[in-house]
Each structure stands twice: as C-alpha cells, then as structure tokens.
FIKOLZA-1660 file (N, C-alpha, C; in steps of 0.1 Angstrom, whole numbers, plus 5000, padded with zeros to 4 digits):
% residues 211
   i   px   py   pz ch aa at
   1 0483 8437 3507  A  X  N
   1 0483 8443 3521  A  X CA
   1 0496 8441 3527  A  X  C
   2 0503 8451 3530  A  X  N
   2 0517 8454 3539  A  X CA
   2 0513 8443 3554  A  X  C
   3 0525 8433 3554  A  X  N
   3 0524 8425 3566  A  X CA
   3 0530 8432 3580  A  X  C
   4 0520 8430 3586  A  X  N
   4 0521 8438 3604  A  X CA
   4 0530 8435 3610  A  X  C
   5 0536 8442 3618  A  X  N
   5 0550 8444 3621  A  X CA
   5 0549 8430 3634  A  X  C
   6 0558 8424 3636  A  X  N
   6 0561 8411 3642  A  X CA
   6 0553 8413 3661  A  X  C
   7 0554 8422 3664  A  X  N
   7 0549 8424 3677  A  X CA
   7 0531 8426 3674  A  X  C
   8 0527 8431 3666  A  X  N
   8 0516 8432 3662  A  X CA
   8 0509 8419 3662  A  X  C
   9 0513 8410 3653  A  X  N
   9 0508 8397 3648  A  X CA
   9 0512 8393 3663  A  X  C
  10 0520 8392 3668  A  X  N
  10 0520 8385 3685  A  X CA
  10 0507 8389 3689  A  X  C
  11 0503 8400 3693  A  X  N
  11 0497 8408 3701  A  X CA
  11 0480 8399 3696  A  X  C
  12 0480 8401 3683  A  X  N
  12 0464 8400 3674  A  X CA
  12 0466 8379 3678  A  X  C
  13 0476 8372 3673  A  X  N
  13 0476 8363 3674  A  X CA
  13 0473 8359 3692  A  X  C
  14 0475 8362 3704  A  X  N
  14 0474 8360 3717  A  X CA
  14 0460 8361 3720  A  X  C
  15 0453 8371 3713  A  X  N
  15 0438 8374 3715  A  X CA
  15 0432 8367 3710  A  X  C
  16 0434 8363 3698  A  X  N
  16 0425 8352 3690  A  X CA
  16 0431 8339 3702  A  X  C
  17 0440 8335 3700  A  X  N
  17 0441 8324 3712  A  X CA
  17 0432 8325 3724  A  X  C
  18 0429 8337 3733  A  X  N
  18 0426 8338 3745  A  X CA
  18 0412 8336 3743  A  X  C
  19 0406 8341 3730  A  X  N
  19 0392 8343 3729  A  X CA
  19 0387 8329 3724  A  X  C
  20 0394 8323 3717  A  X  N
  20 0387 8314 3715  A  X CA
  20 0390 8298 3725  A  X  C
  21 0398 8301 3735  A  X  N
  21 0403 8292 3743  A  X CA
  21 0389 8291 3751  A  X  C
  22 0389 8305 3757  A  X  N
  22 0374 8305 3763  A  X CA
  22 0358 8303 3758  A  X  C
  23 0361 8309 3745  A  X  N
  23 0345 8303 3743  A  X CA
  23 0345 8288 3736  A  X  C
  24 0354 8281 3733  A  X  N
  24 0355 8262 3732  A  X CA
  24 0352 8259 3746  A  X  C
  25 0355 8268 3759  A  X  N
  25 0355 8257 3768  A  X CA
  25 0340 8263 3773  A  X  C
  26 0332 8268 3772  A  X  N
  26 0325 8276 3774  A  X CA
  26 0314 8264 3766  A  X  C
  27 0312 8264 3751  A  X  N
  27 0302 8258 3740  A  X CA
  27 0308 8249 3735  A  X  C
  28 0319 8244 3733  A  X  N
  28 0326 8230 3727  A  X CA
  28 0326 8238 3713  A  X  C
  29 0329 8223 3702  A  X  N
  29 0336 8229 3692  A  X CA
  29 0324 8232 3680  A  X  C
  30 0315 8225 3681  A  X  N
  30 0300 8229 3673  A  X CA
  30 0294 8238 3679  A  X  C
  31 0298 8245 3691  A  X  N
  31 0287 8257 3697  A  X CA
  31 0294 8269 3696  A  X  C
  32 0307 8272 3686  A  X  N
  32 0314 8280 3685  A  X CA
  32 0317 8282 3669  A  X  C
  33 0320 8293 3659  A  X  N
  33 0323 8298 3644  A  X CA
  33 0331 8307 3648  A  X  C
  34 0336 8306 3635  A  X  N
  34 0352 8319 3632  A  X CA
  34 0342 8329 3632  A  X  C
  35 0332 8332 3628  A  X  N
  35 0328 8347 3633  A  X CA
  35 0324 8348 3648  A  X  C
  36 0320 8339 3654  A  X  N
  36 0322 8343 3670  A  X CA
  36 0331 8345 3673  A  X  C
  37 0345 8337 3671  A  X  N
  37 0357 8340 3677  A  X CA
  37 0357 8353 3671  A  X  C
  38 0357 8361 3656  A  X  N
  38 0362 8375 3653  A  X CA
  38 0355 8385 3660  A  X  C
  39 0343 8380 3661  A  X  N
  39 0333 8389 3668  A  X CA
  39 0338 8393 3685  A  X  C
  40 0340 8382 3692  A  X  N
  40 0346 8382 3707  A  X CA
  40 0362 8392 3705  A  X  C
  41 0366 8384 3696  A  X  N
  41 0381 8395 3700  A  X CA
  41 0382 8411 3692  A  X  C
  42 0371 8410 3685  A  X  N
  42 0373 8424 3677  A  X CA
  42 0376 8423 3665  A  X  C
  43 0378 8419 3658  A  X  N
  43 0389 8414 3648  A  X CA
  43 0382 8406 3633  A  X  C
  44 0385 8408 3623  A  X  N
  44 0378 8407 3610  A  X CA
  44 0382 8388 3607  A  X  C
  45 0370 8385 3602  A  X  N
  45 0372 8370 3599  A  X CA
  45 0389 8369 3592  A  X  C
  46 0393 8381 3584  A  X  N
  46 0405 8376 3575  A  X CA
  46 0412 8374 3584  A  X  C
  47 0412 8385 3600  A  X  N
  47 0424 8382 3607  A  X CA
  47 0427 8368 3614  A  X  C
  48 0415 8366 3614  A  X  N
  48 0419 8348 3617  A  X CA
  48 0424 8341 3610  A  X  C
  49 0417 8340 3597  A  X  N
  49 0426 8335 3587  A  X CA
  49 0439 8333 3586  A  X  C
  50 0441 8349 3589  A  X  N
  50 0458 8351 3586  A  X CA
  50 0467 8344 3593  A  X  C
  51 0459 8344 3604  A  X  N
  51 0470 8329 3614  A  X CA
  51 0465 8311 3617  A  X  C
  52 0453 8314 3611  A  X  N
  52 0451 8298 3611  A  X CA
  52 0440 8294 3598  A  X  C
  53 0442 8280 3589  A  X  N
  53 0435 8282 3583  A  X CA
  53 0420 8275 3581  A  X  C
  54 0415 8276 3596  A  X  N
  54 0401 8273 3598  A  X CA
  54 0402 8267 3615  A  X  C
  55 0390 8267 3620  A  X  N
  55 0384 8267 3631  A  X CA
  55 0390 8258 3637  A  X  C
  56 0392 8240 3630  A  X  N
  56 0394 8229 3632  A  X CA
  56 0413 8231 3641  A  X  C
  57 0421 8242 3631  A  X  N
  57 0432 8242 3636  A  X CA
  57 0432 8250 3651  A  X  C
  58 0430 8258 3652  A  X  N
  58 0426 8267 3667  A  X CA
  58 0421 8259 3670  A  X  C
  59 0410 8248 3674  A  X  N
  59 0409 8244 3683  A  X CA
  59 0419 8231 3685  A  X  C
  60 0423 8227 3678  A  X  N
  60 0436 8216 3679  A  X CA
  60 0447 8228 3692  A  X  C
  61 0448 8235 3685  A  X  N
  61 0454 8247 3695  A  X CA
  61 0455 8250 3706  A  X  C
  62 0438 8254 3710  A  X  N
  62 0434 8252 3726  A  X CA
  62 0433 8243 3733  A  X  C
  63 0429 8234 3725  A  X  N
  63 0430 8218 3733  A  X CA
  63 0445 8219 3738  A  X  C
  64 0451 8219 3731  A  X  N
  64 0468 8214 3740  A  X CA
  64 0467 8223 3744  A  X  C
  65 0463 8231 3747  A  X  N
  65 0467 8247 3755  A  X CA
  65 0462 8240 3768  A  X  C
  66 0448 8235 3767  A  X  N
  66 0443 8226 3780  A  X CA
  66 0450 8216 3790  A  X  C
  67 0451 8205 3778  A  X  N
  67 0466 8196 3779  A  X CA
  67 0476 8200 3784  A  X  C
  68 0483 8213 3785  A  X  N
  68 0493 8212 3788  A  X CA
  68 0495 8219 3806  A  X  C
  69 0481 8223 3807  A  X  N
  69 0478 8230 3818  A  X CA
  69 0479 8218 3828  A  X  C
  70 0472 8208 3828  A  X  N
  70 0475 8192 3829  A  X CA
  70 0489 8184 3832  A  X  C
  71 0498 8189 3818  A  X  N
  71 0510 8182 3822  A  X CA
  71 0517 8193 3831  A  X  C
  72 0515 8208 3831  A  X  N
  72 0524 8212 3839  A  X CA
  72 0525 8212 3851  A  X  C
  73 0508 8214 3861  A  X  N
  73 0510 8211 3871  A  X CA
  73 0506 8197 3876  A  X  C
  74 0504 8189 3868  A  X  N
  74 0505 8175 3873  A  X CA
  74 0514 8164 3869  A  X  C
  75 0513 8162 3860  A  X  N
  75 0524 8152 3851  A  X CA
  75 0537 8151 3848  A  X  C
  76 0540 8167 3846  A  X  N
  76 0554 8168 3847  A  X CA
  76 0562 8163 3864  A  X  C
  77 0555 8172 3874  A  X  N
  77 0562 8171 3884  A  X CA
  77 0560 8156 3890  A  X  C
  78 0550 8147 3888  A  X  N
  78 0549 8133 3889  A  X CA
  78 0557 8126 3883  A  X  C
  79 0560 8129 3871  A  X  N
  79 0574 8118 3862  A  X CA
  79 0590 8123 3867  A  X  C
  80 0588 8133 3873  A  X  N
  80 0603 8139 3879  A  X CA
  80 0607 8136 3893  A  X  C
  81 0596 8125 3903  A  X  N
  81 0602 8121 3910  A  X CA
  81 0600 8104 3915  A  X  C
  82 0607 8099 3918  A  X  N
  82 0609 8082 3919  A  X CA
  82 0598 8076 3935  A  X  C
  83 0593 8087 3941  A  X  N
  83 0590 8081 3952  A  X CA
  83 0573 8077 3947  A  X  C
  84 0570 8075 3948  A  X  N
  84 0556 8068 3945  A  X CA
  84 0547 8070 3952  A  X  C
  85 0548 8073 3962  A  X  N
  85 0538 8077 3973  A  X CA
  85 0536 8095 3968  A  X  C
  86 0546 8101 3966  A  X  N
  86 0553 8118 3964  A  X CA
  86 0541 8116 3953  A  X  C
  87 0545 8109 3944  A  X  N
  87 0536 8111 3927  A  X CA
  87 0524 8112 3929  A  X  C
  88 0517 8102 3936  A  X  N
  88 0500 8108 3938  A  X CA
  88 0498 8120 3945  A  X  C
  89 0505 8121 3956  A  X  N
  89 0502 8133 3961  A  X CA
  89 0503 8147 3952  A  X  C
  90 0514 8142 3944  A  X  N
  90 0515 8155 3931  A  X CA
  90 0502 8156 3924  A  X  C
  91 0497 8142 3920  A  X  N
  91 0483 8146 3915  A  X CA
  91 0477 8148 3920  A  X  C
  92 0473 8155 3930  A  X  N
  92 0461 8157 3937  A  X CA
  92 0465 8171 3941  A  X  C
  93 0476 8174 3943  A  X  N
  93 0480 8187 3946  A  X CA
  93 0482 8197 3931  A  X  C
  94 0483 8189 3924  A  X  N
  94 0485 8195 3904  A  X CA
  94 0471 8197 3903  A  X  C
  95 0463 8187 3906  A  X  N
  95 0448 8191 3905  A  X CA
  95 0445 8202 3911  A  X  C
  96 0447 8205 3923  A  X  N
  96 0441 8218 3931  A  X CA
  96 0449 8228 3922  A  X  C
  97 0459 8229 3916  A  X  N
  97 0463 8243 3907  A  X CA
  97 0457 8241 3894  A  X  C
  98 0453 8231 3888  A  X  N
  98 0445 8235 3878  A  X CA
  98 0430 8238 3877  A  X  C
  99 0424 8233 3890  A  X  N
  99 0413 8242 3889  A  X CA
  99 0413 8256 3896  A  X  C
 100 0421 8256 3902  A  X  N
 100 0428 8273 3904  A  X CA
 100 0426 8282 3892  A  X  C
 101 0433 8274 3884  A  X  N
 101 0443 8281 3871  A  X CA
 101 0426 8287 3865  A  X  C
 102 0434 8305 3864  A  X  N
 102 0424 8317 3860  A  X CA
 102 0417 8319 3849  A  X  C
 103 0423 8308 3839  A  X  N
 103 0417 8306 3823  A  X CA
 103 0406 8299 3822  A  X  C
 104 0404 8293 3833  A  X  N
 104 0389 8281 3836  A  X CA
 104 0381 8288 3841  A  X  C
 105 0384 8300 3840  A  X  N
 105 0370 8305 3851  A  X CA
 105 0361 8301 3845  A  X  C
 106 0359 8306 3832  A  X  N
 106 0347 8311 3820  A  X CA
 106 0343 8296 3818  A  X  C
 107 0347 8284 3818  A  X  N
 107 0340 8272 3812  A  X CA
 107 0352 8261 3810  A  X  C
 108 0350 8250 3810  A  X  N
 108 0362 8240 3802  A  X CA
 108 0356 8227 3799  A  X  C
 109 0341 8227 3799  A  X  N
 109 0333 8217 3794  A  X CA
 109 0333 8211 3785  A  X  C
 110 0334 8226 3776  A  X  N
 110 0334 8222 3758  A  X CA
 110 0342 8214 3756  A  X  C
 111 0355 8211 3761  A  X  N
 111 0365 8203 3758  A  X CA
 111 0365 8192 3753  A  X  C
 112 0351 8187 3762  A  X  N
 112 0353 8177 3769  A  X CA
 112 0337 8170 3760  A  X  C
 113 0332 8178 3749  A  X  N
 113 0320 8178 3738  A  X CA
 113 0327 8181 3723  A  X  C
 114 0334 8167 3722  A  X  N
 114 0339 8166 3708  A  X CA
 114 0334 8157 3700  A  X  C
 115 0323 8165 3691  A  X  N
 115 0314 8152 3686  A  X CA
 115 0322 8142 3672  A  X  C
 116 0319 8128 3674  A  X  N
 116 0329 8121 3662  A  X CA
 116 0324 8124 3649  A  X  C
 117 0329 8122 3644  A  X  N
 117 0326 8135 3627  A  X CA
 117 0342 8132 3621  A  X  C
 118 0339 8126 3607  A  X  N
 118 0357 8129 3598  A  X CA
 118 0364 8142 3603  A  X  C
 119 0355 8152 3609  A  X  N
 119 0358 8167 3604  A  X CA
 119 0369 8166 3620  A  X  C
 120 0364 8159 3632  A  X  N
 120 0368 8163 3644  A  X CA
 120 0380 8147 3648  A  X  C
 121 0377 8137 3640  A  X  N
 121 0387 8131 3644  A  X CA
 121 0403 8132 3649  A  X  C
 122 0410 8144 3642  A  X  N
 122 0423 8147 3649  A  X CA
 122 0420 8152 3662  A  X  C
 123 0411 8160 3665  A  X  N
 123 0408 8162 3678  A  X CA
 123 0404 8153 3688  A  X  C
 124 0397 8143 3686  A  X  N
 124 0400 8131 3694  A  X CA
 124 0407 8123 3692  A  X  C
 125 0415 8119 3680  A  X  N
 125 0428 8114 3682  A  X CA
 125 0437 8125 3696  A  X  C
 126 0436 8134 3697  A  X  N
 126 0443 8143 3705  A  X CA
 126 0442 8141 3714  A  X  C
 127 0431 8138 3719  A  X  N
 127 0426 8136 3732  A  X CA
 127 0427 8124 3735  A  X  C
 128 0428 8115 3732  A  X  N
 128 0423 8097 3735  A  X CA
 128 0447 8101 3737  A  X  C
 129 0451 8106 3728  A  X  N
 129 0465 8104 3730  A  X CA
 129 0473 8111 3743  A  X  C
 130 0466 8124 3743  A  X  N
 130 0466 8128 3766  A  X CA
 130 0463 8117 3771  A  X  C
 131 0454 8113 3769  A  X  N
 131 0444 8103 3777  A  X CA
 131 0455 8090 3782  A  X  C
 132 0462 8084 3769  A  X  N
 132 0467 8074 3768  A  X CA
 132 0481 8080 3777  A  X  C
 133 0488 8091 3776  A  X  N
 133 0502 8093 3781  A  X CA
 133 0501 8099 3793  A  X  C
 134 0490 8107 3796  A  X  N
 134 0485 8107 3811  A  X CA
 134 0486 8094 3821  A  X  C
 135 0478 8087 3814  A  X  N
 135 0475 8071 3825  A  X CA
 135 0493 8062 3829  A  X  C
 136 0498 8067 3814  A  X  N
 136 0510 8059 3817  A  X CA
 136 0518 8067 3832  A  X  C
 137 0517 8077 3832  A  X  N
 137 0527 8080 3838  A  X CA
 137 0522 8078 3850  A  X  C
 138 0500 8078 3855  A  X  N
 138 0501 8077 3865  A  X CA
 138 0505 8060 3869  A  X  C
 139 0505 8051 3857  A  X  N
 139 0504 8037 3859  A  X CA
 139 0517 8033 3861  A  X  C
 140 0529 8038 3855  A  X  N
 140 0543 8042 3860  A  X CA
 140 0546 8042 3878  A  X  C
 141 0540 8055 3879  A  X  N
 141 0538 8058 3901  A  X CA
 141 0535 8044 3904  A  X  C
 142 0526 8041 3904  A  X  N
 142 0517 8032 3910  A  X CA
 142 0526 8018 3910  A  X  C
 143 0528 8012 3898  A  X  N
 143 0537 8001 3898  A  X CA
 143 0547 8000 3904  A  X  C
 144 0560 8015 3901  A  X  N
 144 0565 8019 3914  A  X CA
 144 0567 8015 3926  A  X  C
 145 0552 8017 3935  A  X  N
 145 0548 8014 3945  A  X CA
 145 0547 8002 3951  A  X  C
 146 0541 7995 3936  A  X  N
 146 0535 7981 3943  A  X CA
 146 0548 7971 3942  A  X  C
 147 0562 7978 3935  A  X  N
 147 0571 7972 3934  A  X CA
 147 0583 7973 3946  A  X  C
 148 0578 7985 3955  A  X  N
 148 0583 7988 3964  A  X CA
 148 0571 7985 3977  A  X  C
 149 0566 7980 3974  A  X  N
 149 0554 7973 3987  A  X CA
 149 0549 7985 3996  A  X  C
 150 0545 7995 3986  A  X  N
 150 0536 8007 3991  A  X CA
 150 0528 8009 3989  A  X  C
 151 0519 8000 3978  A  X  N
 151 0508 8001 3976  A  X CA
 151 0507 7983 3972  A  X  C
 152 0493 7983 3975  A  X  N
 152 0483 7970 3973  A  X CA
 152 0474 7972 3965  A  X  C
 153 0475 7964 3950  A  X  N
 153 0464 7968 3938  A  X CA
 153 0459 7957 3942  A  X  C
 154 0461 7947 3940  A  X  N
 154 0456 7936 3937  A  X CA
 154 0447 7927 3923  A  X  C
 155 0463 7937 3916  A  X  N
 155 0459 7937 3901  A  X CA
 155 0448 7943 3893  A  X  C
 156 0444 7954 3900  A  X  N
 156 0438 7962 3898  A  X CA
 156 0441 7978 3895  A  X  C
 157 0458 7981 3891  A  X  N
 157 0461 7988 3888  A  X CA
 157 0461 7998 3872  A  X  C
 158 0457 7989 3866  A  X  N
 158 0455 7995 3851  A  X CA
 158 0442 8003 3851  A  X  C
 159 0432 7996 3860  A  X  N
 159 0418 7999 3861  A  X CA
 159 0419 8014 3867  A  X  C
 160 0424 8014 3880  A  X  N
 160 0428 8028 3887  A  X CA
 160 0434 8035 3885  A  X  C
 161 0447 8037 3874  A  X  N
 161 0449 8045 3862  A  X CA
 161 0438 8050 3859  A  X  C
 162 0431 8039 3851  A  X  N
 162 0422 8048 3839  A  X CA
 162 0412 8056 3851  A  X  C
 163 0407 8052 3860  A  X  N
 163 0401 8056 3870  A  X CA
 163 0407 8072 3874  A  X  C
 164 0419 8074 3875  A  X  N
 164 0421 8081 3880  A  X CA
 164 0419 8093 3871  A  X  C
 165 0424 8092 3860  A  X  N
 165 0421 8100 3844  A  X CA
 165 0407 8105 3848  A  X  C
 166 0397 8096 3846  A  X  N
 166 0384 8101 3847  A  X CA
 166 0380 8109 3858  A  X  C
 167 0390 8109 3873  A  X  N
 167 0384 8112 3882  A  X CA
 167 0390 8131 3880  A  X  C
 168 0400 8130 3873  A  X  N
 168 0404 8143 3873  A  X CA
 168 0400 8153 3864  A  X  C
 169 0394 8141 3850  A  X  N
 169 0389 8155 3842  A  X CA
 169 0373 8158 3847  A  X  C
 170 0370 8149 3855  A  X  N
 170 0355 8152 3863  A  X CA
 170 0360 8158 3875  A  X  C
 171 0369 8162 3883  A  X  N
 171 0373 8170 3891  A  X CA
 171 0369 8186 3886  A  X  C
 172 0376 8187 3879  A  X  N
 172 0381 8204 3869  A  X CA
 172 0364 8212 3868  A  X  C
 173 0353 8202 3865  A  X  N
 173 0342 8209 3858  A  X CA
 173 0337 8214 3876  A  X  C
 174 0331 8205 3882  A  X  N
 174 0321 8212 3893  A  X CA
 174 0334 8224 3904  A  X  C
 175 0341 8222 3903  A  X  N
 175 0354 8228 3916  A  X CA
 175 0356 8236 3910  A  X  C
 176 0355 8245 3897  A  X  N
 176 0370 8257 3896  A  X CA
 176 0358 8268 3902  A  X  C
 177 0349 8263 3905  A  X  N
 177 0342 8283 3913  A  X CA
 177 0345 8280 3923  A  X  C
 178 0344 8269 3934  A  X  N
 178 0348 8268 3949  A  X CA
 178 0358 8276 3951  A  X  C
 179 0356 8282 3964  A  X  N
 179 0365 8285 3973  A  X CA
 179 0379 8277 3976  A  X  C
 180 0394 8283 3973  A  X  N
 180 0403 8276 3972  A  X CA
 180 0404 8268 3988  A  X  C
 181 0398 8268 3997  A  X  N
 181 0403 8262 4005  A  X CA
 181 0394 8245 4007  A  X  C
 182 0378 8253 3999  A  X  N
 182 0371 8240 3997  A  X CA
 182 0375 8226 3987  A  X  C
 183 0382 8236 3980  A  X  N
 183 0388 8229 3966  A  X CA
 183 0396 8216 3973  A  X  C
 184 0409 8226 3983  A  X  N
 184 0418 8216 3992  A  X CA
 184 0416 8204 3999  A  X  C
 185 0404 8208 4004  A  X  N
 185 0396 8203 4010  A  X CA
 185 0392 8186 4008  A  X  C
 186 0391 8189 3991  A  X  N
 186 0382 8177 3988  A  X CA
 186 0396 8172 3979  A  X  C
 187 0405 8179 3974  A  X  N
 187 0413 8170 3973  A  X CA
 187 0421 8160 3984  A  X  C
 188 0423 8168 3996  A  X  N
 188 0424 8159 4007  A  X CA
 188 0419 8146 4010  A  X  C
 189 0404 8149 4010  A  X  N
 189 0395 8136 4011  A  X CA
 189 0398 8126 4003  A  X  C
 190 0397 8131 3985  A  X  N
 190 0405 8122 3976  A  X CA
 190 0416 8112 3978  A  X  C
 191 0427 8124 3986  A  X  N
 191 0440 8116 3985  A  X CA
 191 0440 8101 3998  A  X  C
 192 0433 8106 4011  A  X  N
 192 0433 8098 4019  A  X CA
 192 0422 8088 4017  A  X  C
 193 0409 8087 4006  A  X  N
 193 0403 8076 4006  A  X CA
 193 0410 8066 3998  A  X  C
 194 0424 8072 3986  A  X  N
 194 0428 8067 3978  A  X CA
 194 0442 8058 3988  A  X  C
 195 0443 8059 3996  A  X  N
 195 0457 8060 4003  A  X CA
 195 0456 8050 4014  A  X  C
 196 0440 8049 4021  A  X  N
 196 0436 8038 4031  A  X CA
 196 0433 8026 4024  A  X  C
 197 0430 8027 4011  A  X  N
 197 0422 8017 4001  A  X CA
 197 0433 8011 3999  A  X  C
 198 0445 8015 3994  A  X  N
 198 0456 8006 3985  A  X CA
 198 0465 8011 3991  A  X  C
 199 0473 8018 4000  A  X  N
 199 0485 8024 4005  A  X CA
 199 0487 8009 4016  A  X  C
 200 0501 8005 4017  A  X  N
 200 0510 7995 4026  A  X CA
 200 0517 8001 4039  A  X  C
 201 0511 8003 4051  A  X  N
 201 0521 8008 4055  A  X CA
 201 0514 8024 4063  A  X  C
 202 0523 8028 4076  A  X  N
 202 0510 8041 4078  A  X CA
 202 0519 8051 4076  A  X  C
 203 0533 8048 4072  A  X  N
 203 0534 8063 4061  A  X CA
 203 0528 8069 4051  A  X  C
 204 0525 8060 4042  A  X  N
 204 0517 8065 4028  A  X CA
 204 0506 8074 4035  A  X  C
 205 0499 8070 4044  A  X  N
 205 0487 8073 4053  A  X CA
 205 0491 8085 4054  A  X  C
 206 0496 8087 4062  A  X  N
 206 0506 8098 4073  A  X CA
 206 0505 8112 4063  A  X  C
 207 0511 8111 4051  A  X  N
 207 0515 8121 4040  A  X CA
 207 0499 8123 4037  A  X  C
 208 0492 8115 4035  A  X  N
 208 0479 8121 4027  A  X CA
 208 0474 8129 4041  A  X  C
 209 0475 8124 4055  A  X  N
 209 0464 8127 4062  A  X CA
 209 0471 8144 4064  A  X  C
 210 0481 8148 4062  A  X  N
 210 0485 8163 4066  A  X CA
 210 0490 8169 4046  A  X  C
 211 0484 8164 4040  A  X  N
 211 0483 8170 4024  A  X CA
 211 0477 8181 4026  A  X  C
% end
C-alpha cells in the first residue's frame, strides 16, 4: 500500500489523537478498545496501527496531552517567577484555565482510573512522575516564602504540596461545566482560605482578596 502523502497522515494522525483523548477521559483506559477509537474517528483498526502500535501507546499519548495542559497553564508560569506569593496565585489562576480548557468538556475522569496491571504500569509510572515534578515546583514557591517570611508552615509544607496536587486534580472533575465566573469564584475562595491559613503579613492577603 502507497504511503499517504505527509499532510494526510497529519490530518488522520490529529483525529485519532482527538478521539481518543476524549473517550479515555470520558471511560478510562479498560472502558475504551482500538475499535472504539476506529469506530469514533471513522477510520479502519489498520489506521491506527499505522501510527501507534497498540492502545497502551495512545494512551501514554493522551495522558501527557493532559499533563501538559497542567504544566502550561500552571507550572510553567509558576516556575518562571521568584515571588512566592505570585506562584500560588498562578495556581489557582492556571487552574481556572484548565478547567476552561474546551477539550474537557466531554470527560477527564478516565485519567484519573488507571487500573495496576504489568500491562498499565508505564502509565502510572507517568503519572506518579507529574505527580512527583508538579509538587516540586509547588514545594519550590512555598519554601520560597517561608524563606522570605511570607508564609507560615509550620513544617507542614511537604504535606500542603501534596495537598495541593490532590486539591487540583479534584478541582478539574466537578467545575469544567460551571459557569466561568462560578469557576472564579471558587477559586477565589481557595486562594484566600489558603492565604489567611499560612500567608505572613496582609499583603499576601491583599493579592488573594482581589484575585
């Protein structure tokens, strides 16, 4: 069979991506088969083949496709600036754009239903490794802070890291149908309960209470 001209294979390759981004986050990775993904995008089991070779790799795929939704509006702009106070507020304001973000409409549950199995281990290795380089960077801010007398852990900062991880991939599931201003809303409340609790000082205050 004559191989498809380079724009083509883009084209067929972006759909299989799109389709199966959505139905993993929709059913997770046992609630989904290469004939559902061929079936959703139109497209013959070989054509998946042709660009991946089985289920396990697309979803390694979409997962960082998820991941990176993550680092772009949260993580990156939090490790790009030195104020510490700025950084949480970036998380919380990265949060409100990723449950914005139009690719979650359909589901992002599944992500987050990766059963342990030899077959699915790289996939939670994948995830436990977000997991792990997420916390740093928020654990990075935060020491920051406490090293600049802006925040008060009371050595409880490793804990609120991981805390904060869980508070955000449990954000993403009930908020992406809200109303964006509801969304705002409640990240607000987030930032200022987080900000009266451990913030030094009624600056830190100040910035969350007009977030």
């Amino acid at each position: 069979m004559p191989r498809k001209p380079a724009h083509e294979q883009f084209d067929t390759l972006q759909v299989i991506q799109d389709v199966a981004f959505q139905l993993f986050g929709r059913y997770g990775y046992e609630g989904v088969s290469i004939g559902d993904i061929a079936k959703a995008a139109q497209l013959s089991k070989g054509a998946l083949y042709w660009h991946f070779r089985g289920k396990a790799e697309l979803y390694l795929q979409c997962l960082a496709r998820l991941h990176g939704l993550f680092r772009t509006h949260i993580f990156e702009p939090m490790g790009r600036t030195e104020d510490p106070v700025q950084a949480v507020l970036f998380l919380f304001r990265g949060l409100e754009q990723v449950v914005k973000d139009p690719t979650l409409e359909q589901g992002v549950a599944g992500y987050w239903l990766i059963p342990n199995s030899p077959e699915t281990r790289s996939m939670l290795e994948a995830q436990a490794a977000f997991e792990s380089s997420s916390q740093a960077v928020i654990e990075t801010a935060l020491r920051r802070g406490v090293e600049q007398q802006r925040f008060d852990l009371a050595g409880d900062l490793e804990d609120i890291s991981r805390a904060m991880i869980s508070l955000m991939e449990a954000v993403v599931l009930p908020l992406r149908h809200k109303p964006p201003e509801e969304v705002h809303r409640m990240m607000a409340v987030l930032a200022r309960t987080l900000f009266r609790a451990y913030a030094r000082g009624h600056d830190a205050v100040d910035l969350a209470r007009v977030f």
